[in-house]
Each structure stands twice: as C-alpha cells, then as structure tokens.
mmCIF file as Biopython writes it, N, C-alpha, C and O atoms, coordinates in Angstrom:
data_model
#
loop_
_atom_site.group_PDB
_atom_site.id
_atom_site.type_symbol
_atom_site.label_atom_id
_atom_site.label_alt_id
_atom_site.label_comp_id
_atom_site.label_asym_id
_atom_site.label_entity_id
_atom_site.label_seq_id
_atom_site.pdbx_PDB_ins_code
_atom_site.Cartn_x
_atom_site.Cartn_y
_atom_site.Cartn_z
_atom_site.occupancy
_atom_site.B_iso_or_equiv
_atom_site.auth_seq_id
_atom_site.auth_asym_id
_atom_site.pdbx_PDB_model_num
ATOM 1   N N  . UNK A ? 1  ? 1.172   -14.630 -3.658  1.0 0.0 1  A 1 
ATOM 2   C CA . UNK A ? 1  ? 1.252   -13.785 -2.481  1.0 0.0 1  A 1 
ATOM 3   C C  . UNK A ? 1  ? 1.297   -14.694 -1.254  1.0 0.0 1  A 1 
ATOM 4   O O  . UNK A ? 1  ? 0.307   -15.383 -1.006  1.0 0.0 1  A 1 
ATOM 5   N N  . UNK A ? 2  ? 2.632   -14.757 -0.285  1.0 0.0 2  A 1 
ATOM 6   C CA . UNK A ? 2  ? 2.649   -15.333 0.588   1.0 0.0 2  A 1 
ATOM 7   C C  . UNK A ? 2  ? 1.905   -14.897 1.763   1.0 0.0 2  A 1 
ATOM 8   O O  . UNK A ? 2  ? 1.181   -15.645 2.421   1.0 0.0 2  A 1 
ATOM 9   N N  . UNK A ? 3  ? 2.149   -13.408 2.055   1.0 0.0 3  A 1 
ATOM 10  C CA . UNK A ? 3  ? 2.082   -12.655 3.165   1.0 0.0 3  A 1 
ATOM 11  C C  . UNK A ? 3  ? 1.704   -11.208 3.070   1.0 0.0 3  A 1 
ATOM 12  O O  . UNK A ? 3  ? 2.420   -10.443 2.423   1.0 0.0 3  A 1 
ATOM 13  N N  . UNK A ? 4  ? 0.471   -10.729 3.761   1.0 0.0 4  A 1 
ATOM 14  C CA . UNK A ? 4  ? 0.130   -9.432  3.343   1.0 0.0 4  A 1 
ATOM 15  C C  . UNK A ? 4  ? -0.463  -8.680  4.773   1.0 0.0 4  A 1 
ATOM 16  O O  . UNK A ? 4  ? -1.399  -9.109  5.448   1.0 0.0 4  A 1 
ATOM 17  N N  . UNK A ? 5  ? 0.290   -7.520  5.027   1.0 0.0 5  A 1 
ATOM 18  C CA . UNK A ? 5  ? -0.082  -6.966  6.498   1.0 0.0 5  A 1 
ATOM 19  C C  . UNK A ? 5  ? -0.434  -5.303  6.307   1.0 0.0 5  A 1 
ATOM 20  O O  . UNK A ? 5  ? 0.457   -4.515  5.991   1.0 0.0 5  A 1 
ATOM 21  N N  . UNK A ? 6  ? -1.448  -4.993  6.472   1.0 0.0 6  A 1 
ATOM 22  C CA . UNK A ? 6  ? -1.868  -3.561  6.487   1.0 0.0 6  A 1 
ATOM 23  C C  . UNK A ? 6  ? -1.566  -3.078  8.149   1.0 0.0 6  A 1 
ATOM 24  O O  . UNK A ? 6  ? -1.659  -3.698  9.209   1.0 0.0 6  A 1 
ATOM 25  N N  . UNK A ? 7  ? -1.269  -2.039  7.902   1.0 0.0 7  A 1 
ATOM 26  C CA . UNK A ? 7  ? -0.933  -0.993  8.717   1.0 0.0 7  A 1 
ATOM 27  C C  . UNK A ? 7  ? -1.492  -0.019  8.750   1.0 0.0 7  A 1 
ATOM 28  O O  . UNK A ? 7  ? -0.847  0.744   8.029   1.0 0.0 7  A 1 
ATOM 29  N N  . UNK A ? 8  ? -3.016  0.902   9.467   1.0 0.0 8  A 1 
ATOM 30  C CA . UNK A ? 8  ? -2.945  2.247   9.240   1.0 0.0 8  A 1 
ATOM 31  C C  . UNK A ? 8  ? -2.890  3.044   10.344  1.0 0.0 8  A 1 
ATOM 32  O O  . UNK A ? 8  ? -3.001  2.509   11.447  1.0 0.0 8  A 1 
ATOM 33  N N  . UNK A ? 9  ? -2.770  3.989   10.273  1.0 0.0 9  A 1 
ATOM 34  C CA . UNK A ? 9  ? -2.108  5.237   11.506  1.0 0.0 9  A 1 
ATOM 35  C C  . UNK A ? 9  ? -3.021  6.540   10.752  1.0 0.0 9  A 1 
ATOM 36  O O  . UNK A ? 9  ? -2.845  6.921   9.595   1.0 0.0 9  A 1 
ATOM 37  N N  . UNK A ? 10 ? -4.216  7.205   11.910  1.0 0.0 10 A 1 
ATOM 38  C CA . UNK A ? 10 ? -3.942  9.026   11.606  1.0 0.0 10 A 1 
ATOM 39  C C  . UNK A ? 10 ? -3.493  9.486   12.263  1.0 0.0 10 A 1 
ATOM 40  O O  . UNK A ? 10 ? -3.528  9.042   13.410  1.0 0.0 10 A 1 
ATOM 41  N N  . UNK A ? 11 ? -2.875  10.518  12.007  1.0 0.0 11 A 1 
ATOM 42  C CA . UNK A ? 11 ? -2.029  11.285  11.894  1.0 0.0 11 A 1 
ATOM 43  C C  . UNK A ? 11 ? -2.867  12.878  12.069  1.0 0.0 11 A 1 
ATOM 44  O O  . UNK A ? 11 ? -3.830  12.842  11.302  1.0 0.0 11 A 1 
ATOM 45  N N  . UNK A ? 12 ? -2.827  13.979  12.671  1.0 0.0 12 A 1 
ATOM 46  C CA . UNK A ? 12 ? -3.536  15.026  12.996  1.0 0.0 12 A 1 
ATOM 47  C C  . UNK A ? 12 ? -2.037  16.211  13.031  1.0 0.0 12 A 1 
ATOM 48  O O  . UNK A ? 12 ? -1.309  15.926  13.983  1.0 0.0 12 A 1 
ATOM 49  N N  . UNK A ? 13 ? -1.588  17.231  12.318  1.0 0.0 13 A 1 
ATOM 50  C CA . UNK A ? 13 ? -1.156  18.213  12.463  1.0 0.0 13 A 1 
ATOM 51  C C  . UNK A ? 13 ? -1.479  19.441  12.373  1.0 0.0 13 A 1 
ATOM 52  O O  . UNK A ? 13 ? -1.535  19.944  11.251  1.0 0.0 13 A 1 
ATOM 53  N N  . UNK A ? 14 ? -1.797  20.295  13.650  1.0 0.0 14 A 1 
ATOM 54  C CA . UNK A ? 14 ? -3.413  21.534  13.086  1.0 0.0 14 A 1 
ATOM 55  C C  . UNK A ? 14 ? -4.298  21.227  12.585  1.0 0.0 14 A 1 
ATOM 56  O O  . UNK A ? 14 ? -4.863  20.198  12.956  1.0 0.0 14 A 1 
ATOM 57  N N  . UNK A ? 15 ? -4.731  21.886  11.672  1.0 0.0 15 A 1 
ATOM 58  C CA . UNK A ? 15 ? -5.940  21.458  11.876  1.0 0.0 15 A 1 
ATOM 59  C C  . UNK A ? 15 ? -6.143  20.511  10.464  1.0 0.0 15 A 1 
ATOM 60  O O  . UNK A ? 15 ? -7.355  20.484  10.251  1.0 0.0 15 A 1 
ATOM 61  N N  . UNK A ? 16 ? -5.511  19.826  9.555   1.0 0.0 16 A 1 
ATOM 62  C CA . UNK A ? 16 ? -4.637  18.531  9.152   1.0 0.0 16 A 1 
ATOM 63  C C  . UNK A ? 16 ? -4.611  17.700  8.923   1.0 0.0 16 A 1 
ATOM 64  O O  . UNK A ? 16 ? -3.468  17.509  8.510   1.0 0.0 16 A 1 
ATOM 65  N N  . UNK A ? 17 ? -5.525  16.240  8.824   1.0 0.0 17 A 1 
ATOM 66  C CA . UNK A ? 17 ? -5.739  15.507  9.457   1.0 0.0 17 A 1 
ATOM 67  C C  . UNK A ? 17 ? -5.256  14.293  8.225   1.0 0.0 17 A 1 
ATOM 68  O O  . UNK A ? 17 ? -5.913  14.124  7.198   1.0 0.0 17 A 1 
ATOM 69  N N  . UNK A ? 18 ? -3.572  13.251  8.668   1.0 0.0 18 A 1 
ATOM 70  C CA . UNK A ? 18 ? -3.028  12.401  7.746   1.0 0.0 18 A 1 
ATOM 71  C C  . UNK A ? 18 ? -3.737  11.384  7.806   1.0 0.0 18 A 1 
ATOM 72  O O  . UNK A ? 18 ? -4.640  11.370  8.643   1.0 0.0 18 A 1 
ATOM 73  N N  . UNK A ? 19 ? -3.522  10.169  6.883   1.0 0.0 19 A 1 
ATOM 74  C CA . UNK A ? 19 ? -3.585  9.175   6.645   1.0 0.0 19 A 1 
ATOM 75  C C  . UNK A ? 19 ? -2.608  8.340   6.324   1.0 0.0 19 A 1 
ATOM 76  O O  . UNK A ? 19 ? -2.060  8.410   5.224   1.0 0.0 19 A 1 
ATOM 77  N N  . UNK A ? 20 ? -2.251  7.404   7.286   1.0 0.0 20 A 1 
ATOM 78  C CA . UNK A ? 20 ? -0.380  6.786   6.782   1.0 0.0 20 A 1 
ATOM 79  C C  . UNK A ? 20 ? -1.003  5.402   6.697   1.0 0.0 20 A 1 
ATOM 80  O O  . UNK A ? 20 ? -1.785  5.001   7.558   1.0 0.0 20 A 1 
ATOM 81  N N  . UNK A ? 21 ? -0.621  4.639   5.580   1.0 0.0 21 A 1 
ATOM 82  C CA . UNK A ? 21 ? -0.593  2.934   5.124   1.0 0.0 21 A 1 
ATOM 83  C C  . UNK A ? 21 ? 0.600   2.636   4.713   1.0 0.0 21 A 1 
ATOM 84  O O  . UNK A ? 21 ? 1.276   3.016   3.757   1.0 0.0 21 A 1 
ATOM 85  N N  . UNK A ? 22 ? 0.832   1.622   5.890   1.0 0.0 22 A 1 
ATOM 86  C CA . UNK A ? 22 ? 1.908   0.763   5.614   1.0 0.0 22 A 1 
ATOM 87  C C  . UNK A ? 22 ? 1.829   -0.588  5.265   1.0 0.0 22 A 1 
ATOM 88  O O  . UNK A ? 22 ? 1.760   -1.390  6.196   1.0 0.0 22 A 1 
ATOM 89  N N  . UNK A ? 23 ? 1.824   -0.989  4.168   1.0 0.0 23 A 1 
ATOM 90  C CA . UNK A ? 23 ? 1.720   -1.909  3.223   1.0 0.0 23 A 1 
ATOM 91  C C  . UNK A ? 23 ? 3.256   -3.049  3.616   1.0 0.0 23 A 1 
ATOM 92  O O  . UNK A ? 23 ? 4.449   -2.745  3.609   1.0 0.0 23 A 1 
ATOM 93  N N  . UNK A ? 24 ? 2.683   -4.201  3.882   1.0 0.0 24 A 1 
ATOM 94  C CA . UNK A ? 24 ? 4.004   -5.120  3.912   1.0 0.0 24 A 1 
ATOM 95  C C  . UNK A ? 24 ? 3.696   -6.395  3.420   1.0 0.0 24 A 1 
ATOM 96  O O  . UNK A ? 24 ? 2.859   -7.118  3.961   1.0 0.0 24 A 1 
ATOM 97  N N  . UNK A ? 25 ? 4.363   -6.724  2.370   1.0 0.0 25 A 1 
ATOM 98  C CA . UNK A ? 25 ? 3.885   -8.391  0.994   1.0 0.0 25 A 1 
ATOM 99  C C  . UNK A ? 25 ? 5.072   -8.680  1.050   1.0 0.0 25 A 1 
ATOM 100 O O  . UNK A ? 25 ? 6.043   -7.929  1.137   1.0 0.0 25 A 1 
ATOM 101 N N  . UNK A ? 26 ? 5.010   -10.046 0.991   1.0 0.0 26 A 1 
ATOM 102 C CA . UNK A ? 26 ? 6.030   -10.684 0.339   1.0 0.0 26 A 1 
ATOM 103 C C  . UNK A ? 26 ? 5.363   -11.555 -0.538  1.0 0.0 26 A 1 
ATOM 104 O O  . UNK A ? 26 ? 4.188   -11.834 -0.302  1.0 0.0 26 A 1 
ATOM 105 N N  . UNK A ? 27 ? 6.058   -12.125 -1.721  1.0 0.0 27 A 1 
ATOM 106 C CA . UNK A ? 27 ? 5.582   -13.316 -2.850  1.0 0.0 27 A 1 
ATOM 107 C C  . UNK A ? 27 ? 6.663   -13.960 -3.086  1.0 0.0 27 A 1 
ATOM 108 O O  . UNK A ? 27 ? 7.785   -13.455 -3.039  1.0 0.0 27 A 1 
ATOM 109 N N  . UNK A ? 28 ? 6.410   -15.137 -3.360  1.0 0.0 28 A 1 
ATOM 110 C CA . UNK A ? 28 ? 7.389   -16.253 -3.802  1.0 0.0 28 A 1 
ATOM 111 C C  . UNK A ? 28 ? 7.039   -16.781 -5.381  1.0 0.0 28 A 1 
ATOM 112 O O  . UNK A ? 28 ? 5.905   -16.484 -5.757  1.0 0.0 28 A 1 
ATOM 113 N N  . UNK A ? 29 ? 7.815   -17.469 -6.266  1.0 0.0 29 A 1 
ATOM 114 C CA . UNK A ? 29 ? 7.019   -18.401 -7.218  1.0 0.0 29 A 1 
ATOM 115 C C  . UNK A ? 29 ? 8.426   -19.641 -7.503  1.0 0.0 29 A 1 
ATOM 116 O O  . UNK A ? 29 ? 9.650   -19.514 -7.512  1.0 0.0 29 A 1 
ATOM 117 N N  . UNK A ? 30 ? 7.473   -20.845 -7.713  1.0 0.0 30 A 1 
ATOM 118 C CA . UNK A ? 30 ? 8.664   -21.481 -8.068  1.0 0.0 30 A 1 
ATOM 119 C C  . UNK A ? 30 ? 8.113   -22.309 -9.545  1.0 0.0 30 A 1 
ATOM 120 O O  . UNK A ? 30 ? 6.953   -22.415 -9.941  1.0 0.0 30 A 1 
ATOM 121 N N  . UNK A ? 31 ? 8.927   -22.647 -9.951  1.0 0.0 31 A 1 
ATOM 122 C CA . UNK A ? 31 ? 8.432   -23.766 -11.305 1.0 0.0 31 A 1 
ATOM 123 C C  . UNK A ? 31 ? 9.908   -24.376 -11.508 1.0 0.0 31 A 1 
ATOM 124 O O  . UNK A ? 31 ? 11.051  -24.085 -11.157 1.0 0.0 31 A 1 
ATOM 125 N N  . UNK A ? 32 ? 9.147   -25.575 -12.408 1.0 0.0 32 A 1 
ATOM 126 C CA . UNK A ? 32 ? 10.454  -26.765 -12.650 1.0 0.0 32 A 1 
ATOM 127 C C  . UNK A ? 32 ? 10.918  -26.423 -14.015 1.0 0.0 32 A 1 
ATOM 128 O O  . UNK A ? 32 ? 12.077  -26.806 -14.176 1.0 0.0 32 A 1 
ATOM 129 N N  . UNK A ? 33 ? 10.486  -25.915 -14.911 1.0 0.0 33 A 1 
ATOM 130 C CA . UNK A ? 33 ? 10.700  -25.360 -16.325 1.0 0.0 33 A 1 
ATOM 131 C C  . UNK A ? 33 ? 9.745   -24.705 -16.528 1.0 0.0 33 A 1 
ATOM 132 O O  . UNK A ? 33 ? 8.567   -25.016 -16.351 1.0 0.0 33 A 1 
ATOM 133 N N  . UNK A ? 34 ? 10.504  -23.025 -17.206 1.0 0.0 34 A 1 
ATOM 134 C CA . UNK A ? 34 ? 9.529   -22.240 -17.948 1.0 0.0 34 A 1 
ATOM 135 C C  . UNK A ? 34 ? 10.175  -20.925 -17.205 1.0 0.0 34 A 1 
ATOM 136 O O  . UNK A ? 34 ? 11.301  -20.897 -16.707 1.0 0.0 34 A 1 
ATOM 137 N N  . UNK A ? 35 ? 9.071   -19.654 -17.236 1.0 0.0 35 A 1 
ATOM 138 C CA . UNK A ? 35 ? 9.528   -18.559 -16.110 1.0 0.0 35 A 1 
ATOM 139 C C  . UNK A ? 35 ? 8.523   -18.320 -15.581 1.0 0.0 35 A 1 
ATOM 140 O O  . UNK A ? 35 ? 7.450   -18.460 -16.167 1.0 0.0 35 A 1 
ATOM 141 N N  . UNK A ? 36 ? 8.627   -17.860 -14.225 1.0 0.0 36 A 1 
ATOM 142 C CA . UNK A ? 36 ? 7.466   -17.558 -13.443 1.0 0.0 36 A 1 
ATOM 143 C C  . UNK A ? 36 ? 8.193   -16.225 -12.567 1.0 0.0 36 A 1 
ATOM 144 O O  . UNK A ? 36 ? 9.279   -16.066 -12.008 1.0 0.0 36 A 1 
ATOM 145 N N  . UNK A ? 37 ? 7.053   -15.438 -12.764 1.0 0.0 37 A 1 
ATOM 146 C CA . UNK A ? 37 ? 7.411   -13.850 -12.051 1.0 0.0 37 A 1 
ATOM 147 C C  . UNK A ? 37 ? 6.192   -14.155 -10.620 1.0 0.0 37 A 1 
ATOM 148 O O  . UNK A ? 37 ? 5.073   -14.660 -10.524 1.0 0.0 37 A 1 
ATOM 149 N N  . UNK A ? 38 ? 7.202   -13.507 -9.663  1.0 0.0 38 A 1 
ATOM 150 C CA . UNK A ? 38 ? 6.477   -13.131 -8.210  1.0 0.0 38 A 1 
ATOM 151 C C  . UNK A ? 38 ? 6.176   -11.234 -8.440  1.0 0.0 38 A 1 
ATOM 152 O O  . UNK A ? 38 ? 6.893   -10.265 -8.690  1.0 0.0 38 A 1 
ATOM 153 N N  . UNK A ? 39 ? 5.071   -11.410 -8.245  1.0 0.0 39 A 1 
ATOM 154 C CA . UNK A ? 39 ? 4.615   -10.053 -8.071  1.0 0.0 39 A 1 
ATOM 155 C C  . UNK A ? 39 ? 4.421   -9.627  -6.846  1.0 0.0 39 A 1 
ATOM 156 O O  . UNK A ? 39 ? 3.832   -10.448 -6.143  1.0 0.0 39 A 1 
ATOM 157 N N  . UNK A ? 40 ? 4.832   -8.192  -6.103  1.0 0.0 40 A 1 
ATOM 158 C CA . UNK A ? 40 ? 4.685   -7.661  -5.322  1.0 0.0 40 A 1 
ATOM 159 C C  . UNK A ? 40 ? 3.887   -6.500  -5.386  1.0 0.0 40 A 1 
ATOM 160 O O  . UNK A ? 40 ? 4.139   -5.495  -4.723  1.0 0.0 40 A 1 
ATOM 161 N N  . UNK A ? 41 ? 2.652   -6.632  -6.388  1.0 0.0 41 A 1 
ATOM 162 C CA . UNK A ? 41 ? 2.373   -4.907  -6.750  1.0 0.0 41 A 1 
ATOM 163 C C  . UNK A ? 41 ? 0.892   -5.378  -5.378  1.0 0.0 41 A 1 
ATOM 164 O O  . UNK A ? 41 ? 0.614   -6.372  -4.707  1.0 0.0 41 A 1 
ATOM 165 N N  . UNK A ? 42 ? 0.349   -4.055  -5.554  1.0 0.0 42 A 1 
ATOM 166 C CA . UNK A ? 42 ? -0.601  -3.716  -4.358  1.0 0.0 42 A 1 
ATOM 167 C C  . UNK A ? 42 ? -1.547  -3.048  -4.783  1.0 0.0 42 A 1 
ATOM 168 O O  . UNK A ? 42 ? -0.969  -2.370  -5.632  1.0 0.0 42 A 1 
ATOM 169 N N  . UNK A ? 43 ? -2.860  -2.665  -4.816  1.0 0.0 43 A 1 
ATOM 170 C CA . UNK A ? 43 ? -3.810  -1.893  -5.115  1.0 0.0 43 A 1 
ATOM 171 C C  . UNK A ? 43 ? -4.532  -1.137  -4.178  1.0 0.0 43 A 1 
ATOM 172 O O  . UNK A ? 43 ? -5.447  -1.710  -3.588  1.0 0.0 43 A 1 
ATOM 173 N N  . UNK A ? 44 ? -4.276  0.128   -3.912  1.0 0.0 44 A 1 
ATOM 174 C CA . UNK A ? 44 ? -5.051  0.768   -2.766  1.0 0.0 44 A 1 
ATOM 175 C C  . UNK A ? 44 ? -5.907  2.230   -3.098  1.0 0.0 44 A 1 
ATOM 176 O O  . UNK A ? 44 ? -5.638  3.322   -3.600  1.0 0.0 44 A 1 
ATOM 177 N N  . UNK A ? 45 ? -7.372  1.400   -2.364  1.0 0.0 45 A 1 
ATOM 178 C CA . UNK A ? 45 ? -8.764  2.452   -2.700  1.0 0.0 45 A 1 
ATOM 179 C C  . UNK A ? 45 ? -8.812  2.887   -1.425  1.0 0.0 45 A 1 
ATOM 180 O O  . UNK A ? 45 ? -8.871  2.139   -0.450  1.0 0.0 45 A 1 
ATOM 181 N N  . UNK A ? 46 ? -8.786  4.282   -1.384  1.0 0.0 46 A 1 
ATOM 182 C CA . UNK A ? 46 ? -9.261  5.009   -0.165  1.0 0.0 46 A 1 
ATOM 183 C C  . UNK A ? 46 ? -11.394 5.369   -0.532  1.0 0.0 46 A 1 
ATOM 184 O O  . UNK A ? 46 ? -12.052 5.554   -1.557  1.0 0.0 46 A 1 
ATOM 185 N N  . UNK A ? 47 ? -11.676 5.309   0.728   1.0 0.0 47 A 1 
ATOM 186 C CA . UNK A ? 47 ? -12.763 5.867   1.066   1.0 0.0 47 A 1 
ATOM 187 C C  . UNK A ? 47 ? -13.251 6.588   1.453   1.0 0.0 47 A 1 
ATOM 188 O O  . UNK A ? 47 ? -13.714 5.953   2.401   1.0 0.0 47 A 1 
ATOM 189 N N  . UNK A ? 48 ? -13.730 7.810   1.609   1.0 0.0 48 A 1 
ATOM 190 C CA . UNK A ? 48 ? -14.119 8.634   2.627   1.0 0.0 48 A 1 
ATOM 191 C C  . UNK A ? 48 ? -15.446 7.933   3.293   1.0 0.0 48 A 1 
ATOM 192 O O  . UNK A ? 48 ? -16.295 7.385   2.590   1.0 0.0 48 A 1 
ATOM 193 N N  . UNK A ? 49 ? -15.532 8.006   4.695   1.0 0.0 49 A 1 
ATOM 194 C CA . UNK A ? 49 ? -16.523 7.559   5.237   1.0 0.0 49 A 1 
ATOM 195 C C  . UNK A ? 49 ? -17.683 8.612   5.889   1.0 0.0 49 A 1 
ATOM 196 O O  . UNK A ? 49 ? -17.294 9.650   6.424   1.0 0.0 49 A 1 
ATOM 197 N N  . UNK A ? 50 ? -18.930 8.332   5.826   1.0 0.0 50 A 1 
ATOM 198 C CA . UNK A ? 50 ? -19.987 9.329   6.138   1.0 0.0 50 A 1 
ATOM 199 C C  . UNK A ? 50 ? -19.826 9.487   7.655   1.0 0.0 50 A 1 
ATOM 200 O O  . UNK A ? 50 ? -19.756 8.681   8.583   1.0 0.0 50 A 1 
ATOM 201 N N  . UNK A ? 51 ? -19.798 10.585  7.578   1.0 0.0 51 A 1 
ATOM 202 C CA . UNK A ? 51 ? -19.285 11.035  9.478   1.0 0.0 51 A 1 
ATOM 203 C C  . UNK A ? 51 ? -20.646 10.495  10.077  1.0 0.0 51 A 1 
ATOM 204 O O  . UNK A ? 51 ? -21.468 10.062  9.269   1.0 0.0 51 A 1 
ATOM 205 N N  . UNK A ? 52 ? -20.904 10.485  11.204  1.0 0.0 52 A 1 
ATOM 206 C CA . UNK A ? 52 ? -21.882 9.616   12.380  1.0 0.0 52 A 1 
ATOM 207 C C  . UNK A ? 52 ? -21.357 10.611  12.900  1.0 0.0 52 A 1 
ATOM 208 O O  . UNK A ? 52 ? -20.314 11.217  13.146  1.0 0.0 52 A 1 
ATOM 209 N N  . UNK A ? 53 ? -23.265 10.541  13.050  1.0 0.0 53 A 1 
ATOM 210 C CA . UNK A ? 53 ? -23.861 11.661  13.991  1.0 0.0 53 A 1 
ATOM 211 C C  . UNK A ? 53 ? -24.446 11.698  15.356  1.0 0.0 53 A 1 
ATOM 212 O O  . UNK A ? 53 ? -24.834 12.764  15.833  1.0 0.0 53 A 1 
#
C-alpha cells in the first residue's frame, strides 16, 4: 500500500441522516522473479457513537 486517503461527508435529507466514505489507495509491487499481486482491497467498520449529552 502506497497511498491511503479517507474521506467522510454527512449527509442529512429530512429527517435522514447519510454517511458518505470516500476511500482512495493506490498499491504498487515489484519483484525480479516470481509473481507478486498489488492489492487494493479495503476494510471498513462503522461505529455508532454514544451521543454526548
């Protein structure tokens, strides 16, 4: 993984309320013999957070 940039945005339509993630990776791999895979996969845990009072 070269490069990894989160993005989040809410979003409110009525009464609604989005959650937008914008996820941006790039990966590279290199080798001199053999194969090597670049992975771009991502893993995303949402949370709900305890409202404050």
């Amino acid at each position: 993984m070269l490069h990894s940039k989160i993005k989040t945005i809410r979003h409110r339509v009525g009464k609604n309320h989005y959650l937008i993630i914008q996820i941006f990776q790039s990966a590279s791999a290199k080798a001199f013999s053999g194969n090597v895979l670049a992975s771009n996969a991502v893993n995303v845990k949402i949370y709900k957070s305890a409202k404050r009072k």
